[in-house]
N, C-alpha and C positions, 0 to 999 in steps of 0.2 A: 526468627522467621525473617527472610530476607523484604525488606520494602516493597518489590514488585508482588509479593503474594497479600499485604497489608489490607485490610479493607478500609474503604474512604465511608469516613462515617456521615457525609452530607449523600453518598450516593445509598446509603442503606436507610438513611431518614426520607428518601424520595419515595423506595421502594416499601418501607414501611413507617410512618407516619405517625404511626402510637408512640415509636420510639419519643419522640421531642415531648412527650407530656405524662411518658411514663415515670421521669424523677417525682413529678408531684405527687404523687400516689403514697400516702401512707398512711396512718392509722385513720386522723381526723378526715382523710378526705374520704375513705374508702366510708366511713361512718354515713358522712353526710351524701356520699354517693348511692350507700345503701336505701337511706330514707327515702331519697327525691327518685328512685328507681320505684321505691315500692309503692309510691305516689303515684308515679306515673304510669307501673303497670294495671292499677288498678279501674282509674281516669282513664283509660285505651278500651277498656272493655266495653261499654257502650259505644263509644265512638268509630271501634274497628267493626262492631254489626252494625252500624246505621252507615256508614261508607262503602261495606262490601254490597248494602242492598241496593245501595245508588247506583254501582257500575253495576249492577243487573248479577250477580256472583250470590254464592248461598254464603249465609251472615257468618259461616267461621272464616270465610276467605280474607277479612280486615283483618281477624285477629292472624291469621298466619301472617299476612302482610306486615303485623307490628315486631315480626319477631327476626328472622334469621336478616331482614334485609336491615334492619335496625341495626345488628351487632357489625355486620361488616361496616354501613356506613358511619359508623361512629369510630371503628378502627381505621379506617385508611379515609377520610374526610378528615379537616382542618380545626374543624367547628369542636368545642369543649361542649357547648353544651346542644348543640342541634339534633334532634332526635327523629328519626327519619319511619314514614308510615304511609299508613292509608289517608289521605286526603279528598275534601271535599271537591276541587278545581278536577283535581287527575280523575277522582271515580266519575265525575259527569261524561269528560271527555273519554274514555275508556267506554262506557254504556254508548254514545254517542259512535263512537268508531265499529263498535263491534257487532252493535243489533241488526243493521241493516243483513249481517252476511251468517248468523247465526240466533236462535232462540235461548233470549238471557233467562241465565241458569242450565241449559243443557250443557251433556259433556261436551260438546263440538264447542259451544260460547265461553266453558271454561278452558279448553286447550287454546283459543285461540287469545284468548286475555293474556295464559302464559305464554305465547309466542310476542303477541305486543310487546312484554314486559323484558324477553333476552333481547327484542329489538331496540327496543328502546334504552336499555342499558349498554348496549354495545356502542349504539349513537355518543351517548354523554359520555362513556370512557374515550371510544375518536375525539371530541372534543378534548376532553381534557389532556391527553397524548400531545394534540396538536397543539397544546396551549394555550386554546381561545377563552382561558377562565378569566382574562384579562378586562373579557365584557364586565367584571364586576367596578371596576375604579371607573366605571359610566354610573353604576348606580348610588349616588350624593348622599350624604348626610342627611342633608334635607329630605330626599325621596326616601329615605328610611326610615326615616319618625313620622313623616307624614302618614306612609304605607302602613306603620305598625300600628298606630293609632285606629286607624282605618280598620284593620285587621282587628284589631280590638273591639270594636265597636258588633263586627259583621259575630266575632266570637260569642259573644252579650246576645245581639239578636238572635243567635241560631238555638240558642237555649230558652228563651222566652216561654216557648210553649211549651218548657221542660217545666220551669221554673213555676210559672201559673195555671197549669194543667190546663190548656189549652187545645184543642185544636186545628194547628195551622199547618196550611199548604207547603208541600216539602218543594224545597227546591224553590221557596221563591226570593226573589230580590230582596233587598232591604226594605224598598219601600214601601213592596208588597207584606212583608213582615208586619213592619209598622202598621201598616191600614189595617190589615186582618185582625192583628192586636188589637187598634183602637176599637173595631167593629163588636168583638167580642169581649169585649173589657167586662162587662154584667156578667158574662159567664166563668168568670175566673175561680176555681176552685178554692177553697179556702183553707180546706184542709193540706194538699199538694205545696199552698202558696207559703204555710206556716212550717213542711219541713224544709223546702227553700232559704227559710227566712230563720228558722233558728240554725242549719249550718249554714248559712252569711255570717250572723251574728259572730255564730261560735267561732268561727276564722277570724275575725277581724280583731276579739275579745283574746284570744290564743298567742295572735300576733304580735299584738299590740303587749299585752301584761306578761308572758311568758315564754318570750323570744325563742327559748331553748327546747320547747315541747313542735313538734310537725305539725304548724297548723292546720295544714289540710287534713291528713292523718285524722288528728282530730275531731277538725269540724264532721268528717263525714263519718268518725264512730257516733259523734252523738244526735248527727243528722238521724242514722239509721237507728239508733235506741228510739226517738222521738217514733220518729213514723213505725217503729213495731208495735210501740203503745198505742199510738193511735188507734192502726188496723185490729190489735186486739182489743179495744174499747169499744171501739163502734163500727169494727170490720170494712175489710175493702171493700166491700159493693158499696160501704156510703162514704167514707173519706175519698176513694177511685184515686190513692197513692199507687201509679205503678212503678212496677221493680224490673230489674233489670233481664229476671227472667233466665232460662236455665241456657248453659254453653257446652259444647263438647268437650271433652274431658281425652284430647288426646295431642299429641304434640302435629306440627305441620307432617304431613307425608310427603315422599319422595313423589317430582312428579317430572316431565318431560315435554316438552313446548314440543307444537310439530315443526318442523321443516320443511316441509312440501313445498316448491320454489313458488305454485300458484298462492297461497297461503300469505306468503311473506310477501312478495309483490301488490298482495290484497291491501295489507296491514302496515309495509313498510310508509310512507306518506304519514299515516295518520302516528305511528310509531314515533316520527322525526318530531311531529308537533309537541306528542306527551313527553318526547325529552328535553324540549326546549321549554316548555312548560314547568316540568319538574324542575331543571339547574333552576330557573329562575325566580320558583319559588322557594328553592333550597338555600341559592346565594342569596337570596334578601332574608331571608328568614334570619340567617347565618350573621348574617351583615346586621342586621337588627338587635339579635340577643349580644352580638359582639361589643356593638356601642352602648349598652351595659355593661359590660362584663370585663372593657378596657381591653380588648382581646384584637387582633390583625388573624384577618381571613386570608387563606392563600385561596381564589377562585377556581385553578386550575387542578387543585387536591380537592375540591369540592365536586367540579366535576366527575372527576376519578373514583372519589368514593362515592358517589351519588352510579356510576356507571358498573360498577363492580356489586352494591346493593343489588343491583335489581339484576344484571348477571345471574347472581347465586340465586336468588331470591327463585326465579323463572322455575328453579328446580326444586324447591322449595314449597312448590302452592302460594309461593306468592303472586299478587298482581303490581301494576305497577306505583312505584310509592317516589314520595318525596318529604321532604322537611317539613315536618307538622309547626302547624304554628304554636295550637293550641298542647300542645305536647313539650316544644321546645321551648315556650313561655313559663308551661308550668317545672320544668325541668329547673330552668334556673333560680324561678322564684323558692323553688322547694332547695335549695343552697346545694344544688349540684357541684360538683367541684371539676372533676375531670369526666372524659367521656364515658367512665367506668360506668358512670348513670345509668346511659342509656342502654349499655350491657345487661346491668342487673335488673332493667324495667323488663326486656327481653327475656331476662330469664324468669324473674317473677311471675311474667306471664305465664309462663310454661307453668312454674309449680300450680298456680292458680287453677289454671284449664287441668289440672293433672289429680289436683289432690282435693281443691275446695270450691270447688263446680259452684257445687251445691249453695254452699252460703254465699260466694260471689251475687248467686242470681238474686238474691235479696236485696240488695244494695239498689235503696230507692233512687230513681231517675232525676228526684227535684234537688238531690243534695249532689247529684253530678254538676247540675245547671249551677248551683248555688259556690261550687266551687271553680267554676269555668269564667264565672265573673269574679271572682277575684283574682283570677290568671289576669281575666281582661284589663281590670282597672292596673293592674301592675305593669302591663304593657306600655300605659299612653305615659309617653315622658314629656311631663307637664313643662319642668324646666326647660328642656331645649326647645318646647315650644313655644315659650313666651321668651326666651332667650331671642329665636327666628323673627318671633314679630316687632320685638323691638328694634332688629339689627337691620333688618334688611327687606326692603316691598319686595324686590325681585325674588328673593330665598321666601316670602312669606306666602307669595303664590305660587310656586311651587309647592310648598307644602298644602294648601289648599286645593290644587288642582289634583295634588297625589290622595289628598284625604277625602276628596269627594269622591273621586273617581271609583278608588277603591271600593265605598259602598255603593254606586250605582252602575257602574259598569263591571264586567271581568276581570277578577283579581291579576290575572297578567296583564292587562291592558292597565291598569292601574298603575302599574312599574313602568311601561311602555313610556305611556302619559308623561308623568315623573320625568323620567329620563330624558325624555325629548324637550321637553322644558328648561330642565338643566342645561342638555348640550343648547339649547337654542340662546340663551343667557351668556353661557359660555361663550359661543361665538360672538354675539353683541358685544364681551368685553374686550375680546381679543379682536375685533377686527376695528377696535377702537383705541389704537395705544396713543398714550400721550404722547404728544410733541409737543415737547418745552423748550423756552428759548431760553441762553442760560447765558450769564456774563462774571466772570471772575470779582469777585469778594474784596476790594479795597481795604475793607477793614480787618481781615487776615491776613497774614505776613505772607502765607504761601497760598494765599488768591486762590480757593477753591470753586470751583465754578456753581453755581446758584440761581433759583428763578427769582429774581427779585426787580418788579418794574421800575421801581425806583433809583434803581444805582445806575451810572452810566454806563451806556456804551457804546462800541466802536462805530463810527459812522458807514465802514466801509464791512464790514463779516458780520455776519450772523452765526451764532453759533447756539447749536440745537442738541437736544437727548431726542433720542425716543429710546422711549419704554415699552416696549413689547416686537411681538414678531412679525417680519416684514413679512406676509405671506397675501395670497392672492384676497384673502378678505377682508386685508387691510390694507391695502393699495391704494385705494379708493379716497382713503379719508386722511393717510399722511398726505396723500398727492393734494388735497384741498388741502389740509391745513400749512403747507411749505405755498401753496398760493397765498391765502390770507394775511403769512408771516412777511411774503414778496410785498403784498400790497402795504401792509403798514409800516415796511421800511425800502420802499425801493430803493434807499439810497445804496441797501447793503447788497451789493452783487455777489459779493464771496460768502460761501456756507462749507459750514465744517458744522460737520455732523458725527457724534460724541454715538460708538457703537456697543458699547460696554451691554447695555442692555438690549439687544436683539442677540435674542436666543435661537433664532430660527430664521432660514431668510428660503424663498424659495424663487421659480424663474420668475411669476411675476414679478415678488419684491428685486428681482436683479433688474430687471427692465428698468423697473422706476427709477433706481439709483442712476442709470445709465442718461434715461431720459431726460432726466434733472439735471446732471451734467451738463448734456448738451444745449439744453434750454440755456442754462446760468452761460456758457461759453459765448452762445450766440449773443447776451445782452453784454458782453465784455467783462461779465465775471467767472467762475468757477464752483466747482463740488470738490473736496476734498472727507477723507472719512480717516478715523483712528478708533483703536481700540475694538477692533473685530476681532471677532471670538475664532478661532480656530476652526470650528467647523462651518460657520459664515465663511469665511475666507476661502473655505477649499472649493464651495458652490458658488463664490464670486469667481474663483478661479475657470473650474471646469466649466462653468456655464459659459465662461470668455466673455465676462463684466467688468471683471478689472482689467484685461485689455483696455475694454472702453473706456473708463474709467482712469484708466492710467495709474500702472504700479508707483508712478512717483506721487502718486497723490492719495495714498494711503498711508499712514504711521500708526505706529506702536501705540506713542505717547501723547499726550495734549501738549506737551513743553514742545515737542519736535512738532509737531502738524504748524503748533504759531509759531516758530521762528523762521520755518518754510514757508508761512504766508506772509509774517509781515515783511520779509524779503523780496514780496512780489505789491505788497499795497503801492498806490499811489500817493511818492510823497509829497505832491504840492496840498493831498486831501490832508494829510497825516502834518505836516507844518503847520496849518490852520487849525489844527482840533486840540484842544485842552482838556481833554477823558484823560488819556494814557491810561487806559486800563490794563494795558499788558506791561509786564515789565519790560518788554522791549524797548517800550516808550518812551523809558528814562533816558534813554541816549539823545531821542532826538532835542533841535534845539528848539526853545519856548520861542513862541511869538515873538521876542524882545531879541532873538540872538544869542543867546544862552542854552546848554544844554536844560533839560527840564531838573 
């Protein structure tokens, strides 16, 4: 086959994405993919009816949502182990969009949920097309563990009144959680509380002594042994263990979003929101299980499979979904390997809904909760957190402000928060780069240049780094700190400024060079610069700085820029001074008449 007909294997891994992680695929991982699928399909089942009730949808509507839009976003997404569903953020805000214009749960509020949902997919695929996955290298280290902690914490609470058979208000905050808890703490069931507490046990007893056996798996077979004895000991009206209760036993139906242009115009706005919503809780999620997992997220594949999910899904009976936390946490705790996982939890599900309804529905509620806090506790990475608070205040409030935020305010706002702190930090450091004043090494043969206040130097040049980039929001503070350096050596009128490190220069930073110039010329000294980077140079160019500036007063090298200055010092200054710290020095004559 001739080369022009060849296929380019980087443009068929663009196009399909499974490729780059299908070599890992082989006995051990499809094993361990098996397990943490059939883990996860089972953990989905309460979860996708208590998310379809929130956005106002009848309770199989989650569970369709964890299936067909699951398998494409794990095939053409980035993410190994992110497992893509019904979410608690997306259903409020879906219920929130759609009630005003239709009655949640009629047919008109479910065709319009699936119009949301091809809206909304088609949104994050234009993003990702266009590239803008790139918003993810805005979201930190820091904001990821702060976030997932957080996340963790809101996961724990939302099971609470799973967990102690409880009664508490859906849908309320953290704090609200917490108070209602405290409030009703007397009323905590005990029996509810104890199969909780023996599948905790049994997990952590599994995990801990018997590495090799699926602790979840586990803990929630002998969660559910426990509470069937119970209920047949002394029956459900007085233990009041509920169970998960019976599901439809059919796979998603084919279904068809409208199009009516007033429809979509209705829903388009609110649509843009739940896509930016969903990437966002997808690429942190993403970004979260990764920094476990030792794994690089490509953003812009995230969007793409996040936008192609709910695409398909629209037709599907799905509504619209994004990156489970609590899904993609238990995914990889359960030693998911490849995305195959989240395939086979998709399909699990299907056999489930298809073949074992029945005993599904059995599957008490307290050993869901009971296994949803060990997701949680496996989330909060303790190390990098006390790693953050030792290294850095700056990075330590970030983490703070991202791990508060997240349980009291909106889970997207939380990332928002995070991120704006970060970039704010960001800027503080970069519009704050060092200017060092720096003088050649005496005690090295080839006189490297050094900040060191100790050693001498030349009466007449200053000679300076900076470290970082010359750009409008750090103008400010070389332009003070080249005053400061003025004042405490006025003698030195000549500055050569060492450009090795500015990475970026833009017009204001060109002004300032120009300016400084001019200033030094007028007091009968000079600016000279070397070691500009290639593309400084092209913007001192085209900006028409080095005009000003003067092309002879730029070099390559530090050897060249001082031997073209000390050809211009003053030498009645340079006869008197006994530094020579340049080798040029050594020619002149000593005090005495003598070369030095």
């Amino acid at each position: 086959m001739s080369s022009s007909m060849s296929v380019n294997p980087l443009w068929l891994f663009k196009v399909f994405p499974f490729l780059r992680w299908w070599p890992m695929v082989n006995g051990t991982a499809t094993r361990a993919d098996l397990l943490a699928g059939l883990t996860g399909a089972i953990i989905v089942l309460p979860q996708g009816v208590a998310f379809a009730t929130i956005a106002g949808l009848p309770p199989e509507y989650g569970l369709y949502t964890a299936m067909v839009p699951a398998i494409i976003a794990a095939l053409f997404g980035s993410s190994w182990h992110l497992v893509s569903g019904p979410t608690t953020a997306i259903s409020i805000v879906v219920f929130g969009a759609l009630s005003p214009f239709a009655e949640p749960g009629s047919a008109h509020y479910i065709t319009l949920a699936l119009t949301l949902t091809l809206l909304t997919g088609l949104f994050q695929f234009a993003m990702g097309i266009a590239r803008l996955g790139t918003v993810v290298n805005f979201i930190s280290h820091t904001v990821v563990i702060g976030f997932t902690a957080g996340a963790a914490i809101l996961i724990a609470s939302s099971q609470i009144k799973n967990f102690f058979g409880l009664s508490l208000p859906r849908g309320a905050t953290f704090a609200q959680t917490m108070w209602a808890f405290f409030q009703q703490f007397d009323h905590i069931n005990l029996h509810v509380m104890s199969v909780g507490l023996v599948t905790l046990l049994t997990g952590v007893l599994v995990k801990r002594y018997a590495p090799k056996i699926p602790y979840m798996i586990a803990a929630m077979l002998v969660g559910s042994l426990y509470a069937m004895i119970l209920n047949q000991s002394l029956g459900d009206a007085v233990t009041g263990i509920r169970l998960l209760g019976a599901l439809p036993s059919h796979l998603p139906p084919l279904s068809l979003p409208e199009l009516d242009p007033h429809a979509l115009s209705q829903i388009a706005p609110s649509a843009l929101a739940v896509a930016m919503l969903g990437l966002t809780e997808a690429v942190s999620i993403a970004r979260a299980v990764a920094v476990r997992a030792e794994q690089r997220i490509d953003g812009n594949q995230e969007f793409v499979g996040q936008g192609l999910s709910n695409m398909v899904g629209s037709f599907f009976s799905a509504y619209a979904s994004s990156g489970s936390f609590n899904r993609s946490g238990l995914n990889y705790e359960a030693g998911a390997r490849t995305p195959l996982a989240a395939v086979f939890a998709s399909l699990f599900l299907g056999i489930i809904l298809l073949l074992v309804a029945p005993l599904a529905a059995y599957l008490p509620i307290a050993s869901m909760a009971a296994i949803l806090f060990l997701v949680a506790y496996g989330l909060i990475d303790f190390h990098h957190i006390f790693a953050i608070i030792k290294a850095s205040k700056r990075e330590t409030a970030v983490l703070l402000v991202t791990f508060f935020s997240t349980l009291l305010v909106e889970l997207e706002f939380a990332i928002y928060l995070g991120v704006l702190l970060s970039l704010i930090f960001y800027l503080m450091r970069t519009s704050r780069p060092n200017v060092i004043s720096v003088v050649p090494d005496p005690r090295v043969s080839h006189r490297p240049l050094v900040h060191a206040p100790d050693l001498p130097y030349c009466p007449q040049v200053q000679m300076l780094r900076i470290d970082g980039s010359l750009f409008f929001g750090a103008v400010n503070h070389v332009e003070q700190r080249l005053l400061e350096l003025e004042q405490e050596h006025p003698q030195q009128k000549i500055i050569i400024i060492n450009g090795r490190s500015i990475n970026f220069l833009d017009i204001a930073g060109g002004e300032a060079l120009v300016q400084e110039a001019k200033r030094r010329r007028r007091q009968g000294g000079d600016l000279y610069l070397y070691g500009i980077k290639p593309a400084v140079m092209e913007i001192l160019r085209r900006g028409g700085f080095l005009e000003e500036i003067g092309p002879d007063h730029v070099f390559e090298t530090r050897d060249e820029v001082i031997r073209h200055v000390f050809s211009v010092l003053d030498r009645d200054i340079c006869m008197g001074c006994q530094q020579h710290i340049f080798n040029e020095c050594k020619a002149l004559p000593s005090p005495g008449g003598k070369p030095s």
